[in-house]
C-alpha positions as CSV (number, residue, x, y, z in Angstrom):
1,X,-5.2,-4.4,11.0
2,X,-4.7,-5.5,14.8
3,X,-6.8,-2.8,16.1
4,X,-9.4,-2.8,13.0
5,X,-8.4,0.8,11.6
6,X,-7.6,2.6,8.7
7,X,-4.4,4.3,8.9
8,X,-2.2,4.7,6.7
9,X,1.4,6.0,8.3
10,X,1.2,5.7,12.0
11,X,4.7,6.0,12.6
12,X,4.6,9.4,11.2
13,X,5.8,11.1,15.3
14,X,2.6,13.3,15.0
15,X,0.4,12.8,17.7
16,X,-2.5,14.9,19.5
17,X,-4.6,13.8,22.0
18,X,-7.3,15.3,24.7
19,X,-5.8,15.1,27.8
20,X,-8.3,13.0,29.6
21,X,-7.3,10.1,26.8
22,X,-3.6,10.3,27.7
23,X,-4.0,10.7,31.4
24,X,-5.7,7.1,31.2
25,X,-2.8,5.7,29.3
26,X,-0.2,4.1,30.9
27,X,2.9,4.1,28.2
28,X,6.0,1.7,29.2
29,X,7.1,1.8,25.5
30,X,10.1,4.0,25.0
31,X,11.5,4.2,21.6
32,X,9.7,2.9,18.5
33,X,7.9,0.6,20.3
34,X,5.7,4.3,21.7
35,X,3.5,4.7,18.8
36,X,2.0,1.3,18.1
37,X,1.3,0.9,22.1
38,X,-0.4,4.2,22.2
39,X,-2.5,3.3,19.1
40,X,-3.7,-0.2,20.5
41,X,-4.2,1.1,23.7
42,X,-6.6,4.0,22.8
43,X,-8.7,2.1,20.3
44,X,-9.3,-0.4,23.1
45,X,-10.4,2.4,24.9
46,X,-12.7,2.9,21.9
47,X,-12.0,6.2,21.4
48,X,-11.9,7.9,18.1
49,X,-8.8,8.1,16.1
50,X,-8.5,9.9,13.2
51,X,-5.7,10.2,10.6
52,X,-5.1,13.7,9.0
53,X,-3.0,14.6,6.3
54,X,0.6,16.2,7.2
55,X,3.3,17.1,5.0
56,X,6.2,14.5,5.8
57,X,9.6,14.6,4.1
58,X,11.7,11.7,5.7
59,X,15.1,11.3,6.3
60,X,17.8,8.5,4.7
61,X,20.3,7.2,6.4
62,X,22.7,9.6,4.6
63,X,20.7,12.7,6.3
64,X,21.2,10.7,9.7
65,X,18.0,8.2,9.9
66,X,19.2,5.9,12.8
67,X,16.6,3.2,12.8
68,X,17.2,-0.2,11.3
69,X,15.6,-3.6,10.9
70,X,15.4,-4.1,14.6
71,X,13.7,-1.1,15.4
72,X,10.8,-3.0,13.0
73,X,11.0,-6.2,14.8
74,X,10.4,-4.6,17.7
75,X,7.7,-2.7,16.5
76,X,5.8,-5.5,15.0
77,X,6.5,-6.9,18.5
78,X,4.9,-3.9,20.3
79,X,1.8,-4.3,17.8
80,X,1.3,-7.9,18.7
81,X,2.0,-7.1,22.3
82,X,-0.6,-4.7,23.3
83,X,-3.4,-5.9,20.7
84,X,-3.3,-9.6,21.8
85,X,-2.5,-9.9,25.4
């Protein structure tokens, strides 16, 4: 919605990228907050971004998930961050 795109899951971990793309992103996100920064910051580079189908089992917390609510917060955080600054 911040960066006016369609996708669907992007905190799925599966990322590919040309090179010249990443080598003009500068990432100071470690964490969760990685994948929205990424995101913003290559659609404001207007490049293409396109979402293709994976085969994703996720884990619970009983299989050893380990994020919780504040790994959202600062998620949503990140979003706002590097879309409207």
């Amino acid at each position: 919605m911040a960066t006016n795109l369609n996708l669907t899951n992007m905190e799925a971990c599966h990322k590919m990228s040309r090179r010249e793309i990443l080598q003009k992103v500068r990432s100071e996100e470690k964490r969760f907050g990685f994948e929205p920064e990424i995101v913003a910051k290559t659609a404001q580079m207007k490049a293409r971004i396109y979402e293709v189908a994976i085969s994703y089992h996720g884990r619970t917390y009983a299989d050893g998930k380990k994020t919780t609510w504040r790994d959202d917060v600062h998620a949503l955080w990140c979003i706002l961050r590097y879309n409207f600054s």
